[in-house]
Gaussian input, Z-matrix of N, CA and C with variables (Angstrom, degrees):
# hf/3-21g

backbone

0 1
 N
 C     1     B1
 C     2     B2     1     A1
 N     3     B3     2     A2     1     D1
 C     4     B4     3     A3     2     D2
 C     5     B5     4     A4     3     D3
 N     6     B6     5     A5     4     D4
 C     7     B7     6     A6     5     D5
 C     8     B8     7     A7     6     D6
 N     9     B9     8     A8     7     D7
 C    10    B10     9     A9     8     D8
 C    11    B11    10    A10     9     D9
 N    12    B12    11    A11    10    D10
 C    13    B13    12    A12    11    D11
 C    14    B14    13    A13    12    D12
 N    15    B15    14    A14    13    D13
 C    16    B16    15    A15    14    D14
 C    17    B17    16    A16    15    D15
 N    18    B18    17    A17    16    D16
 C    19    B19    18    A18    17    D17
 C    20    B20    19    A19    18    D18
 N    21    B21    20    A20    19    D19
 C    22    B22    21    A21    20    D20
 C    23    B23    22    A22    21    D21
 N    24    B24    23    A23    22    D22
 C    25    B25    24    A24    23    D23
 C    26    B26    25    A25    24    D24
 N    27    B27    26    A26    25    D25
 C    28    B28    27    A27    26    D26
 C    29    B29    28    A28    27    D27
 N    30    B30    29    A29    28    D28
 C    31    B31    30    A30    29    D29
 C    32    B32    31    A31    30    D30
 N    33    B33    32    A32    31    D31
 C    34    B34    33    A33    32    D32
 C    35    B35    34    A34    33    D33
 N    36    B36    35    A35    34    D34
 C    37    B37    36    A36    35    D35
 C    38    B38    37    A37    36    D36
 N    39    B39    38    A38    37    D37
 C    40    B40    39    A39    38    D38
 C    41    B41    40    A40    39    D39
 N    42    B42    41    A41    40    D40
 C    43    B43    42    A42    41    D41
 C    44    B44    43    A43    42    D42
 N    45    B45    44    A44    43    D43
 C    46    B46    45    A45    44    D44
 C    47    B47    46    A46    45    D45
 N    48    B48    47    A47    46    D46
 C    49    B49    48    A48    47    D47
 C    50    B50    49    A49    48    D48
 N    51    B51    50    A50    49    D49
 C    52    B52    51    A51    50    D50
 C    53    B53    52    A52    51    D51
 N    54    B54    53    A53    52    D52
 C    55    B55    54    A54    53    D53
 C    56    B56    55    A55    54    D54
 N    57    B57    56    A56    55    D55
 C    58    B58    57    A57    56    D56
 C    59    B59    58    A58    57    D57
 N    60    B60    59    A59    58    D58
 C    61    B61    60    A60    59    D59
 C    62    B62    61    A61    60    D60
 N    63    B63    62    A62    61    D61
 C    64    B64    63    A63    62    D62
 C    65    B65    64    A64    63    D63
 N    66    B66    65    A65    64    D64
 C    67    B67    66    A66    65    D65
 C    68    B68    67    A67    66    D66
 N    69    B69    68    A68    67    D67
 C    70    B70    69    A69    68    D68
 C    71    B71    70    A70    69    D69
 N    72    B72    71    A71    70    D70
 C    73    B73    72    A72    71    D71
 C    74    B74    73    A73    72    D72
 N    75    B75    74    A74    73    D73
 C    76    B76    75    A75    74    D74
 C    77    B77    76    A76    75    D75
 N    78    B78    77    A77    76    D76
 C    79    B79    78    A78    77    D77
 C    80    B80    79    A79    78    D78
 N    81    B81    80    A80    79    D79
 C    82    B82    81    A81    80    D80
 C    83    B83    82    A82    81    D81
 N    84    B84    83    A83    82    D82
 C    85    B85    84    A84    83    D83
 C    86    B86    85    A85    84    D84
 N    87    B87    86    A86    85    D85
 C    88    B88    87    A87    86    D86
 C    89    B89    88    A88    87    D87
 N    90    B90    89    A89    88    D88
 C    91    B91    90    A90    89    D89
 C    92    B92    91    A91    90    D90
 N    93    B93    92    A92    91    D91
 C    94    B94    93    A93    92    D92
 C    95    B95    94    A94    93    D93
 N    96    B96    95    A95    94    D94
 C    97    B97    96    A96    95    D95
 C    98    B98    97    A97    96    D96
 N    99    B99    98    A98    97    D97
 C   100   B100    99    A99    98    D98
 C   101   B101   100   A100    99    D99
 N   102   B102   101   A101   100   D100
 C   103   B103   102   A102   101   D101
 C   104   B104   103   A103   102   D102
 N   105   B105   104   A104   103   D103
 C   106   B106   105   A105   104   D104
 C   107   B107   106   A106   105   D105
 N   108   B108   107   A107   106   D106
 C   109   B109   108   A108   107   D107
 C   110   B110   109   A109   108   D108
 N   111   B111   110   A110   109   D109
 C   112   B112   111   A111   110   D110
 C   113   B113   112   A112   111   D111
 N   114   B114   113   A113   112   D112
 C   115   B115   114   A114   113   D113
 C   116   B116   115   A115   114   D114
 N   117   B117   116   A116   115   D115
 C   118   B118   117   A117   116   D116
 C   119   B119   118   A118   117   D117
 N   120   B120   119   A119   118   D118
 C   121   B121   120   A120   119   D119
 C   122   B122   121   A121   120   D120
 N   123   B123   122   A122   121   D121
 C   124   B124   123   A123   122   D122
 C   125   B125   124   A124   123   D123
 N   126   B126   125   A125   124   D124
 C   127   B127   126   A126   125   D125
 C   128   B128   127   A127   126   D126
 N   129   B129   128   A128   127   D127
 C   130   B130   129   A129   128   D128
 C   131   B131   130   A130   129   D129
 N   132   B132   131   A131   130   D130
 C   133   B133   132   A132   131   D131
 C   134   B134   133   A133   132   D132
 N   135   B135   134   A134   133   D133
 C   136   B136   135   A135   134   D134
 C   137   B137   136   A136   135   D135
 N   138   B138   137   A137   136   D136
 C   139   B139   138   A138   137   D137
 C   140   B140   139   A139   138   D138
 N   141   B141   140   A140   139   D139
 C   142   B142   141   A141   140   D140
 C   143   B143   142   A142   141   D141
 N   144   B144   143   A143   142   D142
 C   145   B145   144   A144   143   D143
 C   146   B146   145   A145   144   D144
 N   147   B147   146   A146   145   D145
 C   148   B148   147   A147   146   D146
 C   149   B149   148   A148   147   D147
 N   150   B150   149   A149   148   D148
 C   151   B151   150   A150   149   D149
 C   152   B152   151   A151   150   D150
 N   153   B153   152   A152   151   D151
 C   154   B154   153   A153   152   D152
 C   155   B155   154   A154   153   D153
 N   156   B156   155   A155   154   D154
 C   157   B157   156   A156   155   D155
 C   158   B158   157   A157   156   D156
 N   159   B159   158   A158   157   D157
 C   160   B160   159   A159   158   D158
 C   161   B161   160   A160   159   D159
 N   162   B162   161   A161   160   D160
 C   163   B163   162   A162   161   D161
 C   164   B164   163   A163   162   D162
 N   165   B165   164   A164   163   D163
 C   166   B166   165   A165   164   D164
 C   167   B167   166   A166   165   D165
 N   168   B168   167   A167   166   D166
 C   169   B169   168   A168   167   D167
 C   170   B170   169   A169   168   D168
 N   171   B171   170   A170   169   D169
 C   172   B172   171   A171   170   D170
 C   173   B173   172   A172   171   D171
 N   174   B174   173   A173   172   D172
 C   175   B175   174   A174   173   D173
 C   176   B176   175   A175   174   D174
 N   177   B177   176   A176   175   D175
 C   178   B178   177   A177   176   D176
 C   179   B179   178   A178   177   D177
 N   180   B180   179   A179   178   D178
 C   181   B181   180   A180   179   D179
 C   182   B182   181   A181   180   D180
 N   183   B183   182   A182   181   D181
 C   184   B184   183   A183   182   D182
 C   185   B185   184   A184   183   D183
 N   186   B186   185   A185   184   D184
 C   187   B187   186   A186   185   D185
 C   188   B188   187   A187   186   D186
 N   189   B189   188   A188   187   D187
 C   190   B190   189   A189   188   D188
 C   191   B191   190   A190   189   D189
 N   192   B192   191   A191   190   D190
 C   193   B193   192   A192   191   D191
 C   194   B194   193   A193   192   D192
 N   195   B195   194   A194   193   D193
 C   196   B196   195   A195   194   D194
 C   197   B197   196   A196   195   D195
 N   198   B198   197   A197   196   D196
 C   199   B199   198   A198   197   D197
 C   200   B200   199   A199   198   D198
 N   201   B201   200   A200   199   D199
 C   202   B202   201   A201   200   D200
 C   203   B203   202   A202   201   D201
 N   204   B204   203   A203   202   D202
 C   205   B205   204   A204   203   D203
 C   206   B206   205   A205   204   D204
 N   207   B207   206   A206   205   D205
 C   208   B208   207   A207   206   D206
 C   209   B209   208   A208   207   D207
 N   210   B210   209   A209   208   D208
 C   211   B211   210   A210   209   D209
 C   212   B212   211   A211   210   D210
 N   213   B213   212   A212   211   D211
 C   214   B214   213   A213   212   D212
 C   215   B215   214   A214   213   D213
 N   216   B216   215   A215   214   D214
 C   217   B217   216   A216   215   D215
 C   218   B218   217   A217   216   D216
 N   219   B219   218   A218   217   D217
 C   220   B220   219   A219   218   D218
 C   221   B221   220   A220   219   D219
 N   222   B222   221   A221   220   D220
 C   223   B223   222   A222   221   D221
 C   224   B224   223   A223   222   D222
 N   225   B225   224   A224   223   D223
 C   226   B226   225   A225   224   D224
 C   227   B227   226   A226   225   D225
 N   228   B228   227   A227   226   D226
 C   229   B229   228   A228   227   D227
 C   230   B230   229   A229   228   D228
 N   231   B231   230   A230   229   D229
 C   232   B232   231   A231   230   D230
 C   233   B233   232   A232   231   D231
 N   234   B234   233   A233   232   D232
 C   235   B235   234   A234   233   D233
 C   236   B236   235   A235   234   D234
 N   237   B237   236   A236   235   D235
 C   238   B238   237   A237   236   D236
 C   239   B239   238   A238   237   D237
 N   240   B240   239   A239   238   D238
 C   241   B241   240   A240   239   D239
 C   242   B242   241   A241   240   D240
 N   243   B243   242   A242   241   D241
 C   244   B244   243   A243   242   D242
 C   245   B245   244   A244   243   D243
 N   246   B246   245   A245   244   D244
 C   247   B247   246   A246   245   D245
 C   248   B248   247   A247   246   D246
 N   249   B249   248   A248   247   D247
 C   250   B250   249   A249   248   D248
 C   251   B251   250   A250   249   D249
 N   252   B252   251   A251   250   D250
 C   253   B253   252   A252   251   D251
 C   254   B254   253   A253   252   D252
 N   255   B255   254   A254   253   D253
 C   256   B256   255   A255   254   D254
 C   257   B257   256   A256   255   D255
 N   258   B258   257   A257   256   D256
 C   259   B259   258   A258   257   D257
 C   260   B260   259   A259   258   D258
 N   261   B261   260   A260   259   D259
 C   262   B262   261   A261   260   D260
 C   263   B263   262   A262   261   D261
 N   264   B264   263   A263   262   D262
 C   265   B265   264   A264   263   D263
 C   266   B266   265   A265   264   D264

   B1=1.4532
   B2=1.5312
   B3=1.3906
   B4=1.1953
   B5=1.1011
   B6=1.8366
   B7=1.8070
   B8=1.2284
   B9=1.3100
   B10=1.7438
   B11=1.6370
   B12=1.4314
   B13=1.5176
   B14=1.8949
   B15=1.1230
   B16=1.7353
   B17=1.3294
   B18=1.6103
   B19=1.3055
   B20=1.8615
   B21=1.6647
   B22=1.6384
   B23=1.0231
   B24=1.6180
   B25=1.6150
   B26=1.3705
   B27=1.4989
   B28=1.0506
   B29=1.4247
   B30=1.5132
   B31=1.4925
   B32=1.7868
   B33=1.2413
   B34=1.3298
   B35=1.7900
   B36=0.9623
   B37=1.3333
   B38=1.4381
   B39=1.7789
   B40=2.0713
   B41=1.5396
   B42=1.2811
   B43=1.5818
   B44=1.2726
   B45=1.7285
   B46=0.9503
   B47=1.5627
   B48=1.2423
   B49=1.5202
   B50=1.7105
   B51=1.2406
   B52=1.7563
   B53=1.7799
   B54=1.3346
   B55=1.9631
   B56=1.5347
   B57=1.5969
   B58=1.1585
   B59=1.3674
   B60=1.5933
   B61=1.0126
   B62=1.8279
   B63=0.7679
   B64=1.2628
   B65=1.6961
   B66=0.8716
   B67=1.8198
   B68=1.3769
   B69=1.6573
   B70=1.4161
   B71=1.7888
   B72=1.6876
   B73=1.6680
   B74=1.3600
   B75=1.4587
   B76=1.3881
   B77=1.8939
   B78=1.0111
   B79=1.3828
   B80=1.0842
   B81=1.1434
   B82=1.1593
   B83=1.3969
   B84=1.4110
   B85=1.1245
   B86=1.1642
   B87=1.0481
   B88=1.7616
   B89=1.8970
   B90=1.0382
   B91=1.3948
   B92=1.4945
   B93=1.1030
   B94=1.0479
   B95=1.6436
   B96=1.2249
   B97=1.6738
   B98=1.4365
   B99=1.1922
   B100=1.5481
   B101=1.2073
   B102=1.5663
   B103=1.6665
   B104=2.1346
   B105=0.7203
   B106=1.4723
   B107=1.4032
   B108=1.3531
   B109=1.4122
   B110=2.4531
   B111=0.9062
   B112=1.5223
   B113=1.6723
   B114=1.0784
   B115=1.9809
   B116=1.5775
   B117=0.9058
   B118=1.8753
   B119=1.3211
   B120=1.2591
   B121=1.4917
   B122=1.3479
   B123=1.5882
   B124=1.3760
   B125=1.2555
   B126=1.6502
   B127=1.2342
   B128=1.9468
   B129=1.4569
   B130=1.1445
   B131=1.3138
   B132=1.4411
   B133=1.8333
   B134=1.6540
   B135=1.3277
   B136=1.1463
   B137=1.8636
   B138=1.2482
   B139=1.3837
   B140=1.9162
   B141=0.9688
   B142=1.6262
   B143=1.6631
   B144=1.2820
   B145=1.0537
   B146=1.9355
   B147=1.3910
   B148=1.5047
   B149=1.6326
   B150=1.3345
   B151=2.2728
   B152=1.5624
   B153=1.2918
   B154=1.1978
   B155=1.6021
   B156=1.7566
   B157=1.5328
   B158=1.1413
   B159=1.6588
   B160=1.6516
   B161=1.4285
   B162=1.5872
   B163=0.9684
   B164=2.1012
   B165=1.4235
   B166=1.3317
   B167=1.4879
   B168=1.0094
   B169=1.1709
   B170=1.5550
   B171=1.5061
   B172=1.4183
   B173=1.4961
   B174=1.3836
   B175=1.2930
   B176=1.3552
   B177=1.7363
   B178=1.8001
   B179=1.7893
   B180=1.2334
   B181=1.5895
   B182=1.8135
   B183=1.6416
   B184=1.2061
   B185=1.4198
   B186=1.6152
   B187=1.5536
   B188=1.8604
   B189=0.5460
   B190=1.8357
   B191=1.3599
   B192=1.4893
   B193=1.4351
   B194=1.7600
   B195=1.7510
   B196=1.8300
   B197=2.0744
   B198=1.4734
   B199=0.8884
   B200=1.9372
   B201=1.9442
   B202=1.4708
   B203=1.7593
   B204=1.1833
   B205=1.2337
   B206=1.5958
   B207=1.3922
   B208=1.2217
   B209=1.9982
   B210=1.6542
   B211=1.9244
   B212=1.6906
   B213=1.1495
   B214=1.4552
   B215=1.6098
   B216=0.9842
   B217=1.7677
   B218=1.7787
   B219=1.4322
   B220=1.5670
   B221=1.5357
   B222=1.1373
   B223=1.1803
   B224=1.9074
   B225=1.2638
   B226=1.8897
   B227=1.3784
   B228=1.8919
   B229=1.8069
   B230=2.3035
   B231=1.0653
   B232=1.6107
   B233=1.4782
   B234=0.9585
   B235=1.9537
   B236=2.0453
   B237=0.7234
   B238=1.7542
   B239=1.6651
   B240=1.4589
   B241=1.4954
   B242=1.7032
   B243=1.4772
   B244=1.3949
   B245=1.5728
   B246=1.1598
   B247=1.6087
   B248=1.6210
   B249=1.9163
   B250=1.2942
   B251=1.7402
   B252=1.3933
   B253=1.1698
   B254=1.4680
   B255=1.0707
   B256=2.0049
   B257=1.2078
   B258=1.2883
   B259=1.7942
   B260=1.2523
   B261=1.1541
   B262=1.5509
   B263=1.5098
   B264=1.4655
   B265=2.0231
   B266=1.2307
   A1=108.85
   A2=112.30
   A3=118.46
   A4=126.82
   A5=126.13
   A6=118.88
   A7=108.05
   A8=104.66
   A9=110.32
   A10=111.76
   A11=109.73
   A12=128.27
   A13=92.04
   A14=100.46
   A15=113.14
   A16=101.05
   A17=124.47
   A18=143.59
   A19=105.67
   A20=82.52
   A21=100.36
   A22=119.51
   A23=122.65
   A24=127.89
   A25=113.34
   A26=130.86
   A27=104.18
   A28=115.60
   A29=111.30
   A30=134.21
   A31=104.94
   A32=112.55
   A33=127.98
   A34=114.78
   A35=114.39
   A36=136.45
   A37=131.47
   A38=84.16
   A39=96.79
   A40=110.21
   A41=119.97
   A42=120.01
   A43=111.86
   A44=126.83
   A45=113.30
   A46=114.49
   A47=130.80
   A48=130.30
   A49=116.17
   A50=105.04
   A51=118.34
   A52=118.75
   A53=96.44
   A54=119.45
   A55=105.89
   A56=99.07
   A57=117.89
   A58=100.45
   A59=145.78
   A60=139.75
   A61=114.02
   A62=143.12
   A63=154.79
   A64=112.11
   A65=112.68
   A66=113.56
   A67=107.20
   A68=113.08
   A69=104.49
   A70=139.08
   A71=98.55
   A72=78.69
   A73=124.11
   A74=120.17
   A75=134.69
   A76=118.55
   A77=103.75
   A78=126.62
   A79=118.99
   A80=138.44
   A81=143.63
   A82=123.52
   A83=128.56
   A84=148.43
   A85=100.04
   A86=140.85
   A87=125.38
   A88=77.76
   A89=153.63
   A90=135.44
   A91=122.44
   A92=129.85
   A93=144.08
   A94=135.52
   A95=116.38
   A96=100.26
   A97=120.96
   A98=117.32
   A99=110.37
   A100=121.17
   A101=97.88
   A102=108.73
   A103=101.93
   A104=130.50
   A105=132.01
   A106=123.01
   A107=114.87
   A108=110.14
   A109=85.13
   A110=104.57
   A111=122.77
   A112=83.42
   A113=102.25
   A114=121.77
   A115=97.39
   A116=104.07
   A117=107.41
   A118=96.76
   A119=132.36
   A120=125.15
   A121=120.72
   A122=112.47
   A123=122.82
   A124=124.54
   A125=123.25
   A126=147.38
   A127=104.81
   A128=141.52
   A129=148.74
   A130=109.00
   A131=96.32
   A132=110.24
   A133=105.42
   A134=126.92
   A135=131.94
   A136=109.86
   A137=125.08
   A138=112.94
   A139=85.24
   A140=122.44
   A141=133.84
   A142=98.52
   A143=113.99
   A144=93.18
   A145=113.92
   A146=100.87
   A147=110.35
   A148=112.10
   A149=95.90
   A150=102.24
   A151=105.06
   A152=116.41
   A153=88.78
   A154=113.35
   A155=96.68
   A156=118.40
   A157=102.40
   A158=154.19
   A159=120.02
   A160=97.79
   A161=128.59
   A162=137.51
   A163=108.60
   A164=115.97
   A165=101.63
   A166=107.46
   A167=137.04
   A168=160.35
   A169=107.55
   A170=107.15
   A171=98.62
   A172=128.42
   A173=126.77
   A174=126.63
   A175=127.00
   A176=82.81
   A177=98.43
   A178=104.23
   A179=94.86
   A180=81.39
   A181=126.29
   A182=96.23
   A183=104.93
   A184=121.80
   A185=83.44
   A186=101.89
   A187=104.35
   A188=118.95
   A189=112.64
   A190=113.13
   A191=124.13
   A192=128.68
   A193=82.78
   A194=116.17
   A195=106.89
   A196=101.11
   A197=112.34
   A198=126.80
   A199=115.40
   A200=87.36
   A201=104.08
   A202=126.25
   A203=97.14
   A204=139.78
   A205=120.96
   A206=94.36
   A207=122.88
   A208=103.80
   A209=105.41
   A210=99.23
   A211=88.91
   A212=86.60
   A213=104.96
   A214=107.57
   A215=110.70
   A216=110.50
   A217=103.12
   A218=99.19
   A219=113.61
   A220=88.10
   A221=126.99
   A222=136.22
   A223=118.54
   A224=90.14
   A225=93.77
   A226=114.58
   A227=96.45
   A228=102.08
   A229=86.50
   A230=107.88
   A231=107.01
   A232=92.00
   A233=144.33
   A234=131.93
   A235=75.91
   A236=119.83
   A237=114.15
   A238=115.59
   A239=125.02
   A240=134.41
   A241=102.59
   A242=116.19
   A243=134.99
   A244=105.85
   A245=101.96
   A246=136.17
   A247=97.00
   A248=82.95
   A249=100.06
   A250=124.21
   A251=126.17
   A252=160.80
   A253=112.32
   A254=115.33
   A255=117.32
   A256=87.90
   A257=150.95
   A258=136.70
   A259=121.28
   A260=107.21
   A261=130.39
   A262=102.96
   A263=107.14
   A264=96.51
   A265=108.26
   D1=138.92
   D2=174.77
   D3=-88.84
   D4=120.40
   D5=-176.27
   D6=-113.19
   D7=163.72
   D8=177.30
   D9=-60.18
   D10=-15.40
   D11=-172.33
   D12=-69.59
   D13=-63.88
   D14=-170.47
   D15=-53.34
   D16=-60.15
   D17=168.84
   D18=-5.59
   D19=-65.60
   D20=-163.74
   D21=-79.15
   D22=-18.16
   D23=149.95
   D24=-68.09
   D25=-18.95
   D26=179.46
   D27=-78.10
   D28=-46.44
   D29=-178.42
   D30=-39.44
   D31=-47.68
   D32=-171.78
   D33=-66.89
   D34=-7.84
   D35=168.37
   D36=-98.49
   D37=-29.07
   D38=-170.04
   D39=73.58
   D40=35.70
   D41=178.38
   D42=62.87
   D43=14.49
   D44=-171.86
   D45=-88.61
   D46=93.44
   D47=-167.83
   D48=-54.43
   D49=-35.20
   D50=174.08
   D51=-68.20
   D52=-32.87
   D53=162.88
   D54=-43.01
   D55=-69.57
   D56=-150.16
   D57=-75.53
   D58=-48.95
   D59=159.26
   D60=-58.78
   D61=3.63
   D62=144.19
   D63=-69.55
   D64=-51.43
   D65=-157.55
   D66=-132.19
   D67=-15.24
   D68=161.86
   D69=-58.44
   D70=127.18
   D71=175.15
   D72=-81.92
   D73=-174.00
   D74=-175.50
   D75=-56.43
   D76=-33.71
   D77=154.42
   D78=-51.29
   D79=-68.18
   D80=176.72
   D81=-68.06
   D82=-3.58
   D83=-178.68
   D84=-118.71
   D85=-28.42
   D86=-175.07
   D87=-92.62
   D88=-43.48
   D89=-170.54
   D90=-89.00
   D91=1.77
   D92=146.01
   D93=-134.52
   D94=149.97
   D95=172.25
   D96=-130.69
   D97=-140.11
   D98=-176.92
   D99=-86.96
   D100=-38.17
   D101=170.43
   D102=-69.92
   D103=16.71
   D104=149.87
   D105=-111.15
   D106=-7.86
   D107=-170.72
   D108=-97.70
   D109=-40.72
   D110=-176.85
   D111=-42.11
   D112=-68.67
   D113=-166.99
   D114=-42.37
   D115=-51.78
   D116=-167.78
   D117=-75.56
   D118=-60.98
   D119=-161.50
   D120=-64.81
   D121=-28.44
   D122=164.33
   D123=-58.42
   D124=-59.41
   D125=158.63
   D126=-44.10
   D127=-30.71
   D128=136.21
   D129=-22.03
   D130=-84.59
   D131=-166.15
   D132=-55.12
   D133=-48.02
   D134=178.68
   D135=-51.06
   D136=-37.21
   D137=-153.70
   D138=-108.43
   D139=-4.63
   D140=165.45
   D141=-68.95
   D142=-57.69
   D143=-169.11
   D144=-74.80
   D145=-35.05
   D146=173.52
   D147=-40.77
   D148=-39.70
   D149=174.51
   D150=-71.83
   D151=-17.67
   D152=-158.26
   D153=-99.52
   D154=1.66
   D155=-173.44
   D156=93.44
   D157=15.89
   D158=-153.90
   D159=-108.49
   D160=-2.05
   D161=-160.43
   D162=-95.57
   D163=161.49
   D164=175.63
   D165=-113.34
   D166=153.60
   D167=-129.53
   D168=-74.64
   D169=-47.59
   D170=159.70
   D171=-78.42
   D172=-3.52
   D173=159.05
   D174=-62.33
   D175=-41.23
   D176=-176.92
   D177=-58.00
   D178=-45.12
   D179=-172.43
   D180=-89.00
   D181=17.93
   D182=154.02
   D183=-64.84
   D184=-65.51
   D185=-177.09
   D186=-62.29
   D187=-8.72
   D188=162.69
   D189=-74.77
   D190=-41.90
   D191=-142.33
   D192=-102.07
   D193=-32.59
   D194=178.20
   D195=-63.33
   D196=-52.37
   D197=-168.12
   D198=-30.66
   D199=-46.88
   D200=175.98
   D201=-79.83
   D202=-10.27
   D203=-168.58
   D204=-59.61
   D205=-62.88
   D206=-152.18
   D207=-129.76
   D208=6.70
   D209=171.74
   D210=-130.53
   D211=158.75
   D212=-167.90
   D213=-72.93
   D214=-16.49
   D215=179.38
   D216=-174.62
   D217=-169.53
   D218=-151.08
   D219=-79.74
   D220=-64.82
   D221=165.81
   D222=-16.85
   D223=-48.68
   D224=-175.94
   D225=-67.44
   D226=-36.53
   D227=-156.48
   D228=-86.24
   D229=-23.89
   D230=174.83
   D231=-68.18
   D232=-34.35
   D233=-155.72
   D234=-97.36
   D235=-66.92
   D236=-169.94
   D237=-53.15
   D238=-22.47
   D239=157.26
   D240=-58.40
   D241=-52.58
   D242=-178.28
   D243=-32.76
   D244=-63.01
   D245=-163.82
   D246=-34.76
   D247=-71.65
   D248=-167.29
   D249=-82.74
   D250=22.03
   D251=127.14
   D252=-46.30
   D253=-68.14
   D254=-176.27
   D255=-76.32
   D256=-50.55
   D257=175.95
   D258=-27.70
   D259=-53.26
   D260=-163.53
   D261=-80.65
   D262=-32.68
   D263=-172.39
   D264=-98.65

């Protein structure tokens, strides 16, 4: 499951997964792991492309229904749209 907690470790890195196991603390590793950082960056690339239009309509609303899916509330999957907003510009 995805939290605004994970969210904000990821952001804090820049998606960089090699960063974060580099410079991450113990904290942040006992509350998230790789198979969550995978989850976010995928779910990223997916709603990047959903902004950017390249997707078809029933994909899009895949990727809406994973989006809701997979964050713990409205709030998380809005900070993970966020994400993938500063990606894109």
């Amino acid at each position: 499951m995805i939290t605004q907690y994970k969210l904000e470790i990821y952001k804090r890195y820049n998606g960089d997964l090699d960063g974060w196991c580099l410079l991450g603390d113990d904290t942040e590793k006992t509350l998230m792991n790789e198979q969550d950082w995978f989850e976010i960056q995928e779910l990223v690339q997916k709603v990047i492309l959903l902004k950017q239009g390249v997707v078809s309509q029933a994909f899009a609303q895949k990727i809406n229904q994973a989006v809701q899916i997979q964050t713990d509330h409205a709030e998380t999957a809005n900070l993970l749209k966020e994400l993938a907003e500063l990606s894109v510009s």
